[in-house]
DSSP file (Angstrom, degrees, kcal/mol; ACC not computed):
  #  RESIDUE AA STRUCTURE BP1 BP2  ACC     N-H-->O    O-->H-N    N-H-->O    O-->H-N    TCO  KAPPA ALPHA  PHI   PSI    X-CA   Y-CA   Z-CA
    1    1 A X    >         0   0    0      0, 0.0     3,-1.0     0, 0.0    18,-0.0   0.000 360.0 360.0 360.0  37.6   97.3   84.1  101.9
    2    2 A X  T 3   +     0   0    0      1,-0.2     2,-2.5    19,-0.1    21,-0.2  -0.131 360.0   4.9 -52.7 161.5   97.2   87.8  102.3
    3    3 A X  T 3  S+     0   0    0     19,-2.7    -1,-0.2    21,-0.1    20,-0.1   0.220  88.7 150.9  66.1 -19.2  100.3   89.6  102.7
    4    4 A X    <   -     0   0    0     -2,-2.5    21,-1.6    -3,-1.0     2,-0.4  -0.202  39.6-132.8 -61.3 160.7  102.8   86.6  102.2
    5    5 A X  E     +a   25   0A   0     19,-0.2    21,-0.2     2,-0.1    -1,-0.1  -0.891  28.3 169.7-113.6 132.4  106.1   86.9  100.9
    6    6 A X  E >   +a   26   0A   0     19,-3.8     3,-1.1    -2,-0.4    21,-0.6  -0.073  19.9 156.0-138.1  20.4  107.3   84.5   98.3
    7    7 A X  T 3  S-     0   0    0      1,-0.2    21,-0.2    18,-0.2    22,-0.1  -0.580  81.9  -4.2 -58.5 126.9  110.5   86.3   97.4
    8    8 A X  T 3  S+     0   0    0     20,-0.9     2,-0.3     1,-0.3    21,-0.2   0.882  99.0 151.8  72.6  51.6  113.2   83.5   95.8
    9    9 A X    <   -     0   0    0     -3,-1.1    21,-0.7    19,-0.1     2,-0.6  -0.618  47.0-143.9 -68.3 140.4  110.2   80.3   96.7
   10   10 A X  B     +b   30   0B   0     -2,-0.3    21,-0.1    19,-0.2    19,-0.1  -0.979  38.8 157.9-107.3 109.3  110.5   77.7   94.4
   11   11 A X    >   +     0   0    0     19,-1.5     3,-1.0    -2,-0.6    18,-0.0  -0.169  20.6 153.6-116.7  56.8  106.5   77.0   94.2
   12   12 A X  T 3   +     0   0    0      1,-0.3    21,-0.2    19,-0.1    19,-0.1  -0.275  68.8  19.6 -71.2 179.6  106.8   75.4   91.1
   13   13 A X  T 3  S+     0   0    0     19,-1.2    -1,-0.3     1,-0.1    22,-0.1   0.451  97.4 148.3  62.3 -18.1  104.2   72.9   90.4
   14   14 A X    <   -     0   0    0     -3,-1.0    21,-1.4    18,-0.3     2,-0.4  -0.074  38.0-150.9 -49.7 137.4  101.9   75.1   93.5
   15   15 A X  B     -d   35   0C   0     19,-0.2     2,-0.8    -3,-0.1    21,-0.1  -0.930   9.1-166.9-138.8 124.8   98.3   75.1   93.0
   16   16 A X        -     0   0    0     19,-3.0    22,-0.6    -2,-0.4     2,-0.6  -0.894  18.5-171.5 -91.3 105.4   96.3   78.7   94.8
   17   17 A X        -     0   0    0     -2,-0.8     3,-0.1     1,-0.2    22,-0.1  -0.879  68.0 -26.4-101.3 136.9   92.7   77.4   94.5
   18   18 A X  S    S+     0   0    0     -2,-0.6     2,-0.3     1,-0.1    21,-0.2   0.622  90.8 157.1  25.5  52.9   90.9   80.2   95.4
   19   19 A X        -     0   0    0    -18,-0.0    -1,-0.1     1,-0.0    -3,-0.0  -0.830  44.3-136.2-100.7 118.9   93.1   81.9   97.3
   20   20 A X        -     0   0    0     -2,-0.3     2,-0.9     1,-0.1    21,-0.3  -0.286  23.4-177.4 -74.6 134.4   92.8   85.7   97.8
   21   21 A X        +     0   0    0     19,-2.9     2,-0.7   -19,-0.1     3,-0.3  -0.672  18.5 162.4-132.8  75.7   97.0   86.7   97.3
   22   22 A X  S    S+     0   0    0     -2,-0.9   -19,-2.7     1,-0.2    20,-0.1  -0.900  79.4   2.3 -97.8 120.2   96.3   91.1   98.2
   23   23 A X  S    S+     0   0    0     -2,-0.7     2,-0.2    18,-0.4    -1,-0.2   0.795  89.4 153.1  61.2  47.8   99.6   91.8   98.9
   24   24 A X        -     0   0    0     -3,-0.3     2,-0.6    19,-0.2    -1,-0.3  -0.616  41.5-126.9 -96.9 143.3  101.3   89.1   98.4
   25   25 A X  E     +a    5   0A   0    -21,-1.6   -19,-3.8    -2,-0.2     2,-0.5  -0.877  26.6 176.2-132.9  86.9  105.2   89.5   97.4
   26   26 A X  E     +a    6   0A   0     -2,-0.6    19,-0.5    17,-0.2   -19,-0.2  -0.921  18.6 153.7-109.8 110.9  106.6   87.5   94.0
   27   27 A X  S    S-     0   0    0    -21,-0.6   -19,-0.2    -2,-0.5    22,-0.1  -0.623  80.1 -19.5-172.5  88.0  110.2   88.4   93.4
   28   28 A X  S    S+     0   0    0    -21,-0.2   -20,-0.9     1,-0.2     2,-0.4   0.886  96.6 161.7  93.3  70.0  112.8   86.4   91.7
   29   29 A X        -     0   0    0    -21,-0.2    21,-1.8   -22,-0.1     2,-0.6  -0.706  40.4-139.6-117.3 149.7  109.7   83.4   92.8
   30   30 A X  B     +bc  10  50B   0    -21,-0.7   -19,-1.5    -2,-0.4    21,-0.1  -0.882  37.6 165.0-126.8  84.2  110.5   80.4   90.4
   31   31 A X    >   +     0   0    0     19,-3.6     3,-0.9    -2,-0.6   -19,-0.1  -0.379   9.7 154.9-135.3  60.9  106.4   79.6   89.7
   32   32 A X  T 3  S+     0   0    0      1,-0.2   -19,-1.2    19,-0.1   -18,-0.3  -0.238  70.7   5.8 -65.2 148.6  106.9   77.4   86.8
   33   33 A X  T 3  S+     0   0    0     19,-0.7     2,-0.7   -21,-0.2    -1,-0.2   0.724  96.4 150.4  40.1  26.3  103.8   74.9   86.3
   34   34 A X    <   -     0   0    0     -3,-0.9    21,-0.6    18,-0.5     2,-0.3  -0.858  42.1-138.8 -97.6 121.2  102.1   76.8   89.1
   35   35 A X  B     +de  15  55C   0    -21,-1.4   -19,-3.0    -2,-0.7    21,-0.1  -0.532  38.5 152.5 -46.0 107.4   98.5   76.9   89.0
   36   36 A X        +     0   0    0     19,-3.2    21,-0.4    -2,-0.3     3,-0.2   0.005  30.7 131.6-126.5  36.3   96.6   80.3   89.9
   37   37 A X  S    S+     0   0    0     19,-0.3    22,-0.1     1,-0.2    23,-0.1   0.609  85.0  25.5 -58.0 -28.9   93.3   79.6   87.7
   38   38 A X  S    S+     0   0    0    -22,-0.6     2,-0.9    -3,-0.1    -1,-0.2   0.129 103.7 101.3-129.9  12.3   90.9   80.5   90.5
   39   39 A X        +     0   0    0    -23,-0.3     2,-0.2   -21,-0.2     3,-0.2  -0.745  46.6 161.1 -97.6 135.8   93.2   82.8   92.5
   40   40 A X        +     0   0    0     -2,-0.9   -19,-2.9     1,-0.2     3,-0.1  -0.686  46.1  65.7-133.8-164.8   92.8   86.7   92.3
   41   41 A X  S    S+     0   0    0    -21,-0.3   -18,-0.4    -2,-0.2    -1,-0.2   0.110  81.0 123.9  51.2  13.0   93.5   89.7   93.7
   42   42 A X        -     0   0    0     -3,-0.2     2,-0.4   -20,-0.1    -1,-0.2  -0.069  44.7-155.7 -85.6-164.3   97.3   88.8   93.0
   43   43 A X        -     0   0    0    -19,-0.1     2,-0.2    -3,-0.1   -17,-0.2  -0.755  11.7-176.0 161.2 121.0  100.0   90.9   91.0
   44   44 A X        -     0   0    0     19,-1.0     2,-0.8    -2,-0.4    22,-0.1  -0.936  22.3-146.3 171.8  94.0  103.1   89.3   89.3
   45   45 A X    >   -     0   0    0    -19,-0.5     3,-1.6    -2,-0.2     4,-0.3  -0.825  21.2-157.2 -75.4  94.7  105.5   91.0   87.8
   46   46 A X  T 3  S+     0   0    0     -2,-0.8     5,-0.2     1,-0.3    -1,-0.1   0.460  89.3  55.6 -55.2 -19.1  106.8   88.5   84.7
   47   47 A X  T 3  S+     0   0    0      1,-0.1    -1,-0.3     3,-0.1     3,-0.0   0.561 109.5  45.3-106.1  38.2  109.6   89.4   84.0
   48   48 A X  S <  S+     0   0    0     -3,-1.6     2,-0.2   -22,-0.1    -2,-0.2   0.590 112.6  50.1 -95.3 -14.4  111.1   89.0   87.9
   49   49 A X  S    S-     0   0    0     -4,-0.3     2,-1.3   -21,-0.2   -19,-0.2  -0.753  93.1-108.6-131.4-179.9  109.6   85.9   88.5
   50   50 A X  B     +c   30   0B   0    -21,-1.8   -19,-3.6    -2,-0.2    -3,-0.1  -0.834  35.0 168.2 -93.5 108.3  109.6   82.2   86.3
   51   51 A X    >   +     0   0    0     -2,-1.3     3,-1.1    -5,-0.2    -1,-0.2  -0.144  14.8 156.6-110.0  33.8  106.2   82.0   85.1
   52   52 A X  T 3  S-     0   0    0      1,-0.3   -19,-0.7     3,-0.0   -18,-0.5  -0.245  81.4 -16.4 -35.0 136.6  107.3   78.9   82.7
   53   53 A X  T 3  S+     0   0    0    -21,-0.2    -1,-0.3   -20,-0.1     2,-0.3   0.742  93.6 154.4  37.0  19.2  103.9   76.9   82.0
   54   54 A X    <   -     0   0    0     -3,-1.1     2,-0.7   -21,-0.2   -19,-0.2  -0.586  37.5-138.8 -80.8 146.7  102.3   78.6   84.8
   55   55 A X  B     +e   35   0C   0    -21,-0.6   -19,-3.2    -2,-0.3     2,-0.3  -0.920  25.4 173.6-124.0 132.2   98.4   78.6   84.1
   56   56 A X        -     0   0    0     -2,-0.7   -19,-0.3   -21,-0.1     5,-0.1  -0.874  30.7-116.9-111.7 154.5   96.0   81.7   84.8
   57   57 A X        -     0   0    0    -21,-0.4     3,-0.2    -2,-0.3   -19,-0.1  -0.508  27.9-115.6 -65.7 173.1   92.4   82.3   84.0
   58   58 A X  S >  S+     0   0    0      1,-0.1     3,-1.4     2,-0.1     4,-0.3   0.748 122.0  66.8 -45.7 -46.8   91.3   85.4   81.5
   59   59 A X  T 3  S+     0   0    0      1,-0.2     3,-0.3     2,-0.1    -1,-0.1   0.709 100.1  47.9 -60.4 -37.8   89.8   86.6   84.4
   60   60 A X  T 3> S+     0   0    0     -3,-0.2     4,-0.7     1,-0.2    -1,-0.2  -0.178  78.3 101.5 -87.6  18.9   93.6   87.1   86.0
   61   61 A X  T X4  +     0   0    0     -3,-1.4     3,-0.6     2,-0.2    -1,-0.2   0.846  69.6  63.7 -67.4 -44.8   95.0   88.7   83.2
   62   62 A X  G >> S+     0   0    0     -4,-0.3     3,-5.3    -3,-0.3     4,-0.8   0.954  94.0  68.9 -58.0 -49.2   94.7   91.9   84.9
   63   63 A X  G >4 S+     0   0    0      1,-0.3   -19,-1.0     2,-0.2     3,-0.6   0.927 100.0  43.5 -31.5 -57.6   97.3   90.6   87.6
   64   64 A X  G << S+     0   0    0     -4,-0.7    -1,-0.3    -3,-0.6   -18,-0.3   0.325 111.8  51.9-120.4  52.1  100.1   90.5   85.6
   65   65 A X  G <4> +     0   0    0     -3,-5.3     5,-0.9     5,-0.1     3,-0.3   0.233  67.5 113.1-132.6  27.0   99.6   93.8   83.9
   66   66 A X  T X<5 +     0   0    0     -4,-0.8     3,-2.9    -3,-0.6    -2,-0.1   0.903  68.8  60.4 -62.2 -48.8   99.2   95.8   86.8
   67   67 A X  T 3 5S+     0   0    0      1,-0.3    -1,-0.2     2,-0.1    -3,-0.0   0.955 101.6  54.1 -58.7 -24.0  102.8   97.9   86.2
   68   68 A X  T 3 5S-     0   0    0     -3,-0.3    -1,-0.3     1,-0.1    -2,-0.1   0.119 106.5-130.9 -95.9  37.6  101.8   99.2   83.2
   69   69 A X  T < 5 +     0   0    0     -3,-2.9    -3,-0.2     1,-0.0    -2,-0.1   0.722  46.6 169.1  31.7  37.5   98.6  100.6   84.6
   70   70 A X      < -     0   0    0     -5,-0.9     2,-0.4    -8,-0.1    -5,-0.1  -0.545  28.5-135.2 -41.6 136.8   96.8   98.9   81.6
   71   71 A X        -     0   0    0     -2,-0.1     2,-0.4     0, 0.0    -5,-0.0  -0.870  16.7-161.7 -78.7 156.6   92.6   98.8   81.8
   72   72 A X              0   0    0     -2,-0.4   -10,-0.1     1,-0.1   -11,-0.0  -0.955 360.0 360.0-144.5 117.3   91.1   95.7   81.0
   73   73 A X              0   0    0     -2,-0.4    -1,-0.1     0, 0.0     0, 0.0   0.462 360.0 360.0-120.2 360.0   87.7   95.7   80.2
């Protein structure tokens, strides 16, 4: 799913198993109760999109703190 655009989706309820999302495009995305526990490379800005109940691993933390150039080690 490289490169898709998911601007104003509703994927609530969506489940990415193991799906690589590099440059994938979440903006005003309504991804309430969406499952991304075994997807990475993605990057998710919270507050543009509805992450309500949405579940990540630990592992995918890094994903939605990428604007604030955070490390996470």
């Amino acid at each position: 799913m490289k490169d898709a655009n998911f601007s104003q989706a509703n994927l609530s309820g969506s489940l990415f198993d193991e799906c690589d999302l590099s440059g994938t495009i979440f903006n005003k995305t309504d991804l309430s109760f969406t499952n991304f526990t075994t997807a990475y490379n993605y990057s998710i800005e919270p507050e543009l999109n509805n992450l309500k109940k949405a579940i990540f691993s630990i592992h995918g933390l890094g994903g939605l703190l990428d604007k604030y150039g955070i490390k996470i080690v």
